[in-house]
C-alpha positions in Angstrom: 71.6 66.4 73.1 73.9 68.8 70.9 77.4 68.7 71.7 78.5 73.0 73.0 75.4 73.6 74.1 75.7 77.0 76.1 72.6 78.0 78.4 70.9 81.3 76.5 67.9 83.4 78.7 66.1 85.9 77.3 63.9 87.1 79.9 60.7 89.1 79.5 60.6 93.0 80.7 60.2 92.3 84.6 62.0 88.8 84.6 60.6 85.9 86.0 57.3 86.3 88.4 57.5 85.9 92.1 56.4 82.2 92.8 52.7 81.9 93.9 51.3 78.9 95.0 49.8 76.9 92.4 51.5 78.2 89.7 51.1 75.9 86.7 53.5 74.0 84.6 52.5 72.5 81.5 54.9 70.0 79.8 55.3 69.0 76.1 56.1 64.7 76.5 57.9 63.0 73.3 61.3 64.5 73.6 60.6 66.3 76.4 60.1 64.1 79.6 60.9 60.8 77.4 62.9 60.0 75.0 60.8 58.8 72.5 62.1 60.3 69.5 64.6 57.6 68.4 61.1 55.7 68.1 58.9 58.1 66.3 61.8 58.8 63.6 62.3 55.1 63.3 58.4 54.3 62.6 58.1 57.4 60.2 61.3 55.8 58.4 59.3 52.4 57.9 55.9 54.3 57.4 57.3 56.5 54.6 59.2 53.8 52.4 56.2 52.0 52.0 54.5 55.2 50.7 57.7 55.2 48.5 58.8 58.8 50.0 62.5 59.3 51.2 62.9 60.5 54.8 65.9 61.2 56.7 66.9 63.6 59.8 66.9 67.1 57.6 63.9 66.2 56.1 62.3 65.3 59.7 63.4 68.6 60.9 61.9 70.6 57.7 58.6 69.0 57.5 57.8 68.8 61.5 54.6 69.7 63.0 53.2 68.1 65.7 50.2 67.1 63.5 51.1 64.4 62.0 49.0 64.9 59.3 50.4 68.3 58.4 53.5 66.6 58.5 53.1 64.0 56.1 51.0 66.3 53.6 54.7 68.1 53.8 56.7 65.1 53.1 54.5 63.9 50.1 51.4 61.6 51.5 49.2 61.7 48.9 45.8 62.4 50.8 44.1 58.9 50.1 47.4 57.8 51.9 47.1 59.5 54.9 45.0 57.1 56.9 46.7 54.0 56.0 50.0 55.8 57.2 48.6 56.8 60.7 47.5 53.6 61.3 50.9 52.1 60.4 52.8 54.4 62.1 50.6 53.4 65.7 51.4 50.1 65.0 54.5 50.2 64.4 55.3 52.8 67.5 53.4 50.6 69.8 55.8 47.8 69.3 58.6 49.7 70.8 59.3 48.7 74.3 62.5 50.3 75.3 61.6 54.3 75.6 62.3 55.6 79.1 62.6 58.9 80.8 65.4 61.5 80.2 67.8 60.9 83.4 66.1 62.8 86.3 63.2 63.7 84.8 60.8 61.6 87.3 63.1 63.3 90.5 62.4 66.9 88.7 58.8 66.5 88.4 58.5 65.1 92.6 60.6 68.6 93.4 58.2 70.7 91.5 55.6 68.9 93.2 56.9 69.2 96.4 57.4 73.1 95.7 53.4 73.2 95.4 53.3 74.1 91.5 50.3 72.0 89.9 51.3 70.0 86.6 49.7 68.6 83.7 50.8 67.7 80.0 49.7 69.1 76.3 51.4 66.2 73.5 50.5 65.6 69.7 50.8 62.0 70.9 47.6 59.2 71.1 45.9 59.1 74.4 46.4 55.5 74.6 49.3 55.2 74.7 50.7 58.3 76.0 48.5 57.2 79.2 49.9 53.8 79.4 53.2 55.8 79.3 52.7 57.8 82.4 51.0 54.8 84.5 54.1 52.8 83.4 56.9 55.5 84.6 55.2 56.5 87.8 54.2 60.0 86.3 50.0 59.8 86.0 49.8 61.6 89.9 52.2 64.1 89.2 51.0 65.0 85.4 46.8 64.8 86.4 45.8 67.5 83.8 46.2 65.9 80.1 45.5 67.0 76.3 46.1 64.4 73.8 46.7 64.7 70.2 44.0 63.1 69.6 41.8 64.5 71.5 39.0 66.7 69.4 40.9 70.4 69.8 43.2 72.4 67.6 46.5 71.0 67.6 49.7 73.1 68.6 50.6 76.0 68.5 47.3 76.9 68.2 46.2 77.8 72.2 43.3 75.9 73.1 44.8 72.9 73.9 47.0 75.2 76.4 44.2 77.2 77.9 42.3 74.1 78.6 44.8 72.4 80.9 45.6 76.2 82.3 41.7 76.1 83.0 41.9 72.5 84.5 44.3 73.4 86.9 43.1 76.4 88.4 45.0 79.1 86.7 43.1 80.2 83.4 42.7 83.5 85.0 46.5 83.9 85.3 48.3 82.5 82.2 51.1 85.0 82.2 52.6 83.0 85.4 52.4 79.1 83.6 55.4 77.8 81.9 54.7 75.7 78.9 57.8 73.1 78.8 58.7 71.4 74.8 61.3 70.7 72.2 60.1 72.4 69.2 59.0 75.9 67.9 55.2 75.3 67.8 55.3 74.8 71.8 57.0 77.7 71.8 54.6 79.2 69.8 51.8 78.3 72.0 53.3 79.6 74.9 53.5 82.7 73.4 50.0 82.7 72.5 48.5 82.4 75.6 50.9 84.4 77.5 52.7 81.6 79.5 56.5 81.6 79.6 57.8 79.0 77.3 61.1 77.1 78.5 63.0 75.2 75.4 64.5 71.8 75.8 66.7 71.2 73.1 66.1 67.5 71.3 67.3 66.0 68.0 64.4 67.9 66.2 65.0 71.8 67.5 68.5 73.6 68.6 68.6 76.5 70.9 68.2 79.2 68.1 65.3 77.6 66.7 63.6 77.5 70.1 64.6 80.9 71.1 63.3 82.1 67.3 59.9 80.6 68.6 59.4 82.8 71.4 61.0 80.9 74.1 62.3 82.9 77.0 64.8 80.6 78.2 66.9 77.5 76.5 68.2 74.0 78.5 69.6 70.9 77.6 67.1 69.0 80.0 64.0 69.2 82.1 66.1 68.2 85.3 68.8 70.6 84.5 66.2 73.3 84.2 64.3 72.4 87.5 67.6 72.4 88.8 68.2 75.8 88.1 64.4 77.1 88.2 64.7 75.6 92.4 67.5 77.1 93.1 66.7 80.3 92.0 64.2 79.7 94.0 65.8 78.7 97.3 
């Protein structure tokens, strides 16, 4: 997380919604609920010096999409490349063994449970192994509703893959009350598309600015701290 970061709302004309039951909340996962991003940098490091292409933390930032091919046509994969470097990269992610939740994050999603709203997940990461992710942290029950990277639908911010899990859980017909939760300015984006409120986590790919540049309508250093606050507000 950044070092001063200073909470930042910018609400939308009316504020925040009364809560309804059922409302939805849609989460982003790599950098979001788990701290995965230490891993993806450090595969993309090893993916793109043996495609001979220098990568570092600015360029990371500059070239991010959560397509990963769009992201490596922006850092130089020559097209005949591109396969051969998703592949790698899988392989080379899959071998990491030490990701884990952000601190909280599993008590933060029970409360929201427990408060009745209805949860699912929209990621640019592989089903597989996102799904072995959420049976492994305890989060599959709580997060029932998925869309995978993978999966054969537009990739963010485009928002279909949002209005599908919307539709999943009951509350296509009322977009404008979801929440769409992420770390980088295409969630954001999303969110905005669709209507849904987007909350900003920041993460080492996005700061507050370039959240809140995105669309977001509020800004917070983690998921727990922002369920904290979202409950309490609450009662």
């Amino acid at each position: 997380m950044l070092e001063g970061w200073r909470h930042e709302r910018q609400d939308s004309i009316g504020g925040v919604p009364d809560r309804q039951a059922s409302d939805a909340i849609v989460f982003d996962w790599d950098g979001t609920l788990v701290d995965t991003l230490a891993a993806v940098l450090d595969a993309n490091v090893r993916v793109l010096a043996e495609c001979g292409i220098e990568f570092d933390m600015g360029r990371y930032r500059e070239a991010y999409a959560p397509d990963w091919r769009l992201m490596y046509q922006r850092l130089g994969v020559p097209a005949d490349r591109l396969t051969f470097a998703g592949r790698r990269w899988l392989e080379l992610y899959r071998d990491t063994e030490d990701m884990q939740p952000f601190p909280g994050t599993g008590d933060a999603l029970r409360r929201l449970a427990g408060a009745g709203y209805v949860m699912g997940i929209v990621t640019a990461g592989d089903r597989e192994i996102v799904q072995a992710q959420l049976e492994r942290f305890g989060f599959a029950e709580l997060l029932p509703v998925r869309v995978f990277g993978d999966d054969p639908i537009a990739a963010k911010p485009h928002p279909d893959p949002l209005l599908r899990v919307l539709r999943e859980l009951g509350s296509g017909d009322r977009a404008e009350r979801a929440r769409y939760v992420g770390d980088v300015p295409d969630d954001m984006r999303m969110a905005r598309a669709v209507g849904a409120r987007g909350i900003g986590i920041v993460s080492i790919v996005s700061d507050r600015t370039a959240l809140l540049g995105a669309g977001a309508a509020e800004v917070h250093p983690s998921v727990a701290a922002w369920v904290g606050e979202l409950l309490g507000m609450e009662g």
